[in-house]
N, C-alpha and C positions, 0 to 999 in steps of 0.2 A: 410610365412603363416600368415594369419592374425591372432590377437590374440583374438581380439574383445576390444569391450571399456575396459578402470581399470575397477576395481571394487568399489562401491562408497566409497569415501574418500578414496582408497587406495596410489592417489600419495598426500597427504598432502593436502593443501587448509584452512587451520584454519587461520584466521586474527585476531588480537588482537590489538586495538584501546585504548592506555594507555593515558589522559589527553590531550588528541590531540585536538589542537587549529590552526584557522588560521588566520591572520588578514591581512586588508591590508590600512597601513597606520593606524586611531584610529581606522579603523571598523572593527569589531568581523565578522569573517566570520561562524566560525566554534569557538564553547565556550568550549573548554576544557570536552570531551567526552569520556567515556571511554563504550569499545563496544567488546564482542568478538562473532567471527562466526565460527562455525563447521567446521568440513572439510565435504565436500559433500552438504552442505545446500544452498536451493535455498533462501536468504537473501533479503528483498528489504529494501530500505531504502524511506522512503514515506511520503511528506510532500508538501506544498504550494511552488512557485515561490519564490526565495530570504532564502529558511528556511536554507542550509547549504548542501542538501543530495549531492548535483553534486563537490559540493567543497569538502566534503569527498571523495569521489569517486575519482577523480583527485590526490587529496592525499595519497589514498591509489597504486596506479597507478603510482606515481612517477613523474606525471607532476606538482606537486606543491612542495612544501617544507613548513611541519610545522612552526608557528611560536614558539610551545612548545610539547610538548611529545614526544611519540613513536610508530611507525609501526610496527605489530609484521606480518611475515608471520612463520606460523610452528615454532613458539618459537624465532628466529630468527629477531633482529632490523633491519628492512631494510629504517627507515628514511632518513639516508645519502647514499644509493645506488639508482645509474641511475636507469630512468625505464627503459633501455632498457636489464639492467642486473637482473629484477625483472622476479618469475615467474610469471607473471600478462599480461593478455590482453586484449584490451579495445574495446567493439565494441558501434558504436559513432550513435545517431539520424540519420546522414546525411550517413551513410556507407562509406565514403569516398572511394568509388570503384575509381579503374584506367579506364577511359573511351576509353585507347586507347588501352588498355590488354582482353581478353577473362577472360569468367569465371576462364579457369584453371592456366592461367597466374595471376591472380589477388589474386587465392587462397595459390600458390605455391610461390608468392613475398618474404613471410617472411623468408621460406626456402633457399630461393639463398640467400640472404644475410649475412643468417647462414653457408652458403656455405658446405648446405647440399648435398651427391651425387646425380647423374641425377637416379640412378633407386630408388633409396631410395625415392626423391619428388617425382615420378611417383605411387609410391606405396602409399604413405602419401597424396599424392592429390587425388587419386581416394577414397580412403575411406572415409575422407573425403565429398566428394561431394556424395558417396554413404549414409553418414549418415545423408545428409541434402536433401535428395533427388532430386538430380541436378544431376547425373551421366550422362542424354542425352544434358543436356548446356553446356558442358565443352565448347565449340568451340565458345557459342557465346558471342557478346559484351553486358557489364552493360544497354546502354541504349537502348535493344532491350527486356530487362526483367521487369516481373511487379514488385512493389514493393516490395512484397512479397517475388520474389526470390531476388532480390536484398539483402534483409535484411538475405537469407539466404545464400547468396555468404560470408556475409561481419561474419556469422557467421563459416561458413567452415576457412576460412581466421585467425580467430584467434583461434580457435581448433585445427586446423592442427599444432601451435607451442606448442600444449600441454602444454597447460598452469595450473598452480597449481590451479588459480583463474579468473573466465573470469568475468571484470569489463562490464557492460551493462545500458548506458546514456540515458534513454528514447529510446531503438531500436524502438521500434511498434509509436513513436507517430505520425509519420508521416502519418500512416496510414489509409485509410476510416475505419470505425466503425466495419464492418461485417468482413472484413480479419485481423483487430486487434484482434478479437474476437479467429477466425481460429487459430492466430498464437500464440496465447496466452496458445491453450492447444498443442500447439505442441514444442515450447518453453519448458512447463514444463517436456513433455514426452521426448523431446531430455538430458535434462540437467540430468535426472535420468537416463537415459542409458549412457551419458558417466560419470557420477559419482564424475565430480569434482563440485568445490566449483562458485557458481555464485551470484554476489552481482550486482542487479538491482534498479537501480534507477528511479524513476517514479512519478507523482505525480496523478495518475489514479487510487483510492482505488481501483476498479474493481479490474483490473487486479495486485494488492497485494493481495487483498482476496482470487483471485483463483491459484494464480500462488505460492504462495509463501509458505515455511515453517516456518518462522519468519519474523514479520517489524517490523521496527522501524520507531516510528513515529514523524518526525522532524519539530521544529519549533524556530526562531529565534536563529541559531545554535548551539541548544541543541536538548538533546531526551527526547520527553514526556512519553512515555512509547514504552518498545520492549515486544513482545509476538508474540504468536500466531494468525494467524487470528482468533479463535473460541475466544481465550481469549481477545483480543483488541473489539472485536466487541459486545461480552457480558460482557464483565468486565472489562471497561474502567476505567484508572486512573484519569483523569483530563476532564474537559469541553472541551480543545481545543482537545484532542483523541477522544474523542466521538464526536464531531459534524466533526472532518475529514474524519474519518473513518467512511460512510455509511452514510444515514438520522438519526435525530435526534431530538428529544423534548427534549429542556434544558428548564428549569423550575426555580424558585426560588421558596423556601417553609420556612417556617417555624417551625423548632421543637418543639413536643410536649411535648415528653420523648424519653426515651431507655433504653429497657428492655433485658431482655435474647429473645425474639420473637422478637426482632428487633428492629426500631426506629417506632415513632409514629410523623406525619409530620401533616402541615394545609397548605393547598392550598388554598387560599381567605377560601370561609365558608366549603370549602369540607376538610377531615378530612381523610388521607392517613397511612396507613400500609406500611410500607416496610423492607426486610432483609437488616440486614448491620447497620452501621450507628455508630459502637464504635468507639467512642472519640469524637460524637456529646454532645453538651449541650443543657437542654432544655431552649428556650426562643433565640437560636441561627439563622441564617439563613445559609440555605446550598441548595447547588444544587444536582438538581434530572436530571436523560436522563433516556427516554423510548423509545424505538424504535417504529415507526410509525405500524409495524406488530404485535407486541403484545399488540395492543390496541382495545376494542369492544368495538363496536357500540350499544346502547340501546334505544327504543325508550321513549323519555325521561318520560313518563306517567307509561310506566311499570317498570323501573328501581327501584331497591330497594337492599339496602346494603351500605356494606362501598367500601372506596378507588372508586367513581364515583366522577366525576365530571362535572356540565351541562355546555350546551352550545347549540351552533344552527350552523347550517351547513353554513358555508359560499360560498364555492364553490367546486367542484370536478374536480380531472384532470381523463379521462383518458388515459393510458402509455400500454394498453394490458394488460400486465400480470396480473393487480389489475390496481385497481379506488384510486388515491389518493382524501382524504375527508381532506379537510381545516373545521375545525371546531373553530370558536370565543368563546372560555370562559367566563362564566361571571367577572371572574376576568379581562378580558380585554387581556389576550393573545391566542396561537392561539396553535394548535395540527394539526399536520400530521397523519393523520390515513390512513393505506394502508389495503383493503378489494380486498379478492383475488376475481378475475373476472372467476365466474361460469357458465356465461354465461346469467342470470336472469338481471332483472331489479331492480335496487337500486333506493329505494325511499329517493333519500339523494336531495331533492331539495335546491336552495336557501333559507333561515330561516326555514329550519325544525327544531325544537327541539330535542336536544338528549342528551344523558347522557354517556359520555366515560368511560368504566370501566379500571381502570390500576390495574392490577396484582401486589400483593406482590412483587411474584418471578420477574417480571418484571422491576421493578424501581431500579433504581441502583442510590446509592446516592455515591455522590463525595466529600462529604463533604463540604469545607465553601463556597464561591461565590468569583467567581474569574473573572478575563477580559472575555470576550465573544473574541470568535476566528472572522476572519478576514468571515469567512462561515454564522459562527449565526447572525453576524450585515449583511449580504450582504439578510439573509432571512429575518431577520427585516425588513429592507427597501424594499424588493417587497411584504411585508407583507403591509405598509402604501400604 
């Protein structure tokens, strides 16, 4: 009788990441990180090419060996144990399907090897393929499926050994844009009905922001900040989390004061209000990010109040869902402004004049000024 999937977190899945480092040779792969994940959480780990997430991954997986710390599965060190003796499985970009195996040969592989019985695999592969819904492919070959099933064979495949913790390397990247999308909310609806523990790595904020119950967000093999997606995306810690995570205006300002109402900031001659900002000094310079959504447009003759700042339209993209508006400050730098597309005509020409208003609640200072991430200079430069 089937029993149906656990129940979430009920067979374990908690990973705990103690000073865990990796190097190879002088180079820091991984800087000594400490990190723990739920049992049951869908965890991604999210960051740039070269930042450390895939070499964590690997490590936790048991294809690597720390150069220092410890791997906790369920309380448990499992640094010095195989990964074939880990409850951990890993499913890889590429799927590494067997080409010359069928679907159900390909799902049931791990099973014979565990030298599980013939009616027992038979029952564990059809569920299986029933929860990934492939139960009419069993019979055929990997390269006769589309991608999509593909990536759902190579996830039957590592489910079916019930695993505490299913490791996931980029699965979707290979994918066109519109069935990444698909599978992205099927991904998160499979991984809550069977209730274990999944740590995704990607470097696709998209799909962390929708898929995910915490990231962490990595860069030169540290973590900049872990949260939530609501909380990383409105309440960033650092310059390099706010300009990876989503669009971004980073700014340099100048402090005026700070008060109990917040900090009082000078953007060239414009003159900024925002929450936040203890442990600013005044006469200090610190950096600001506002999202390109919570910014309006005025037209610059009628605008009147504080926290505006003028400027003139440089050029507009539009993307469907909203018109992005490049806008030139007179300070000399530039604002992403995203206006939902109502269907109307936007009079946002080349050199119109206008006046951006930034919301208190909107500006989120980060405090002092720091390197610009590898994203902010690459917008600098299509900005020249």
């Amino acid at each position: 009788m089937n029993a149906g999937p656990p129940a979430r977190g009920a067979s374990g899945g908690a990973v705990g990441l103690v000073g865990l480092s990796k190097r190879y040779g002088e180079t820091p792969a991984v800087g000594g990180i400490d990190l723990d994940i739920r049992p049951g959480e869908f965890f991604a780990l999210l960051g740039p090419s070269g930042c450390g997430k895939t070499t964590t991954l690997r490590l936790i997986a048991g294809f690597e060996q720390p150069s220092s710390g410890r791997i906790l599965l369920d309380g448990q060190d499992v640094s010095n144990v195989p990964a074939h003796l880990r409850r951990v499985n890993t499913v890889f970009q590429n799927y590494a399907l067997f080409p010359h195996l069928d679907v159900s040969g390909n799902v049931e592989f791990g099973l014979r090897r565990q030298k599980v019985g013939r009616a027992e695999i038979r029952r564990r592969v059809g569920e299986a393929l029933e929860l990934v819904r492939l139960g009419d492919l069993a019979r055929r070959r990997p390269g006769t499926l589309s991608g999509g099933q593909q990536q759902r064979v190579a996830l039957a495949r590592a489910l079916v050994l019930r695993p505490a913790v299913l490791l996931l390397d980029e699965p979707l990247g290979s994918l066109d844009a519109k069935l990444r999308k698909g599978l992205q909310v099927e991904l998160k609806a499979l991984q809550e009905q069977v209730g274990i523990t999944f740590v995704f790595v990607t470097h696709d904020q998209e799909e962390a922001l929708s898929m995910s119950d915490r990231i962490a967000v990595m860069d030169a093999g540290r973590l900049e900040q872990v949260g939530t997606p609501r909380e990383l995306y409105e309440e960033p810690a650092t310059p390099f989390a706010a300009d990876f995570l989503g669009v971004s205006n980073l700014m340099t300002v100048e402090v005026d004061g700070v008060d109990a109402d917040g900090c009082r900031l000078r953007l060239g001659d414009a003159r900024l209000q925002a929450a936040g900002g203890a442990g600013l000094v005044a006469g200090a310079a610190a950096t600001i990010v506002v999202r390109p959504e919570r910014i309006v447009l005025e037209p610059y003759r009628t605008a009147a109040g504080g926290n505006r700042v003028p400027g003139m339209v440089e050029r507009t993209v539009y993307i469907g869902s909203a018109i992005q508006v490049i806008v030139r400050l007179a300070t000399g730098g530039t604002l992403q402004v995203s206006v939902p597309n109502t269907g109307g005509d936007l009079d946002y020409r080349h050199g119109t004049p206008v006046c951006a208003l930034l919301p208190a609640e909107a500006i989120r200072v980060l405090g002092g000024v720091t390197r610009p991430s590898e994203q902010a200079l690459r917008h600098l430069l299509e900005d020249e």
